[in-house]
N, C-alpha and C positions, 0 to 999 in steps of 0.2 A: 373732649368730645365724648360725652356720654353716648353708649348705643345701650338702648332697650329692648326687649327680644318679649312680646305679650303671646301667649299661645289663647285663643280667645275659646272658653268653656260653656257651654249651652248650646245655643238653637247655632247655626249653621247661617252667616251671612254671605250673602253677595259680595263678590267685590264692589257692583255699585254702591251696596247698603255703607260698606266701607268708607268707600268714595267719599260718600256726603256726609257720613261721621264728620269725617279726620279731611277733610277739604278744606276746611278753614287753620287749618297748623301743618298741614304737609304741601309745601311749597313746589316739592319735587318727589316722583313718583318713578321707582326703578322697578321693574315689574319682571320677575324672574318666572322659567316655566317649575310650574310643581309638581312633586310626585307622586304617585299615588293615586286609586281608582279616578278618584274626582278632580287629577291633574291638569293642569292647564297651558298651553304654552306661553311663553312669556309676551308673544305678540297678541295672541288675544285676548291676554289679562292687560295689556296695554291701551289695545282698542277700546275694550268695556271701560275701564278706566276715565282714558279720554273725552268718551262719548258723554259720559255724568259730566267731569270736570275739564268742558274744552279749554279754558285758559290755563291749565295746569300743565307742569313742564314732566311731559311721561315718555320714558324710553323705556326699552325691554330688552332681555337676554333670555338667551335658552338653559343659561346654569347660573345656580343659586350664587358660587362664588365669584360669578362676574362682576353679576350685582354686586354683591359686597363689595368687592374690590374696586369697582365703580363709587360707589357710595363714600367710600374710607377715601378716597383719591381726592373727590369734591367737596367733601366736608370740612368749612371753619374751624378754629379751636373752639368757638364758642355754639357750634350747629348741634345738634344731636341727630344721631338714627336712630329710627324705629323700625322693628324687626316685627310683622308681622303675618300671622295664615293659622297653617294648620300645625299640627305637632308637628308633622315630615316636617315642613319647612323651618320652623323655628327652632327644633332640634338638629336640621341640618345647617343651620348658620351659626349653632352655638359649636358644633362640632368642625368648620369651618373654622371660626377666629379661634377656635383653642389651636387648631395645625398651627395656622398664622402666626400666634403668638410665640410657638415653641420654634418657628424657622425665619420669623423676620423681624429683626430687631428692630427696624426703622418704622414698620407701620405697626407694630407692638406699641412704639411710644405717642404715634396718633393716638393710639384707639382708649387710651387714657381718660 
């Protein structure tokens, strides 16, 4: 299970703009709150979310490593995650699975 972690560099998108991106390859949508001036709670990046891609399966948490932890739990051997936002957040899920990998061996060998 590959995870990929994109920090996205230029103009500044929506979540919806997001949305409708990656709607067609993101099956399942974990919506964490972010941090930082233009933070969001993870319930309302759920809602926005939703609202673009109602058929789409979107739950939310209030911290980043839920999400993760969530993600890593329901992912196939053959599913990938995609880790995406701003720095804060992409920086804070690489700095997340690196704890993880130094204190658990067992989702250490998912995250493969």
């Amino acid at each position: 299970m590959p995870i990929y972690m994109d920090r996205h560099q230029g103009e500044n998108l929506t979540p919806e703009a997001v949305a409708e991106a990656l709607g067609a390859v993101c099956q399942r949508w974990l919506c964490a709150a972010t941090p930082g001036d233009r933070g969001q709670h993870g319930e309302v990046l759920a809602r926005r979310i939703k609202t673009t891609l109602p058929a789409a399966d979107v739950s939310h948490f209030e911290a980043l490593g839920e999400a993760l932890q969530a993600a890593i739990s329901m992912t196939g051997k053959d599913e990938t995650i995609l880790v995406f936002g701003s720095f804060l957040t992409v920086s804070g899920a690489a700095n997340w699975l690196n704890k993880c990998m130094q204190r658990d061996a067992h989702d250490t060998a998912r995250i493969n």
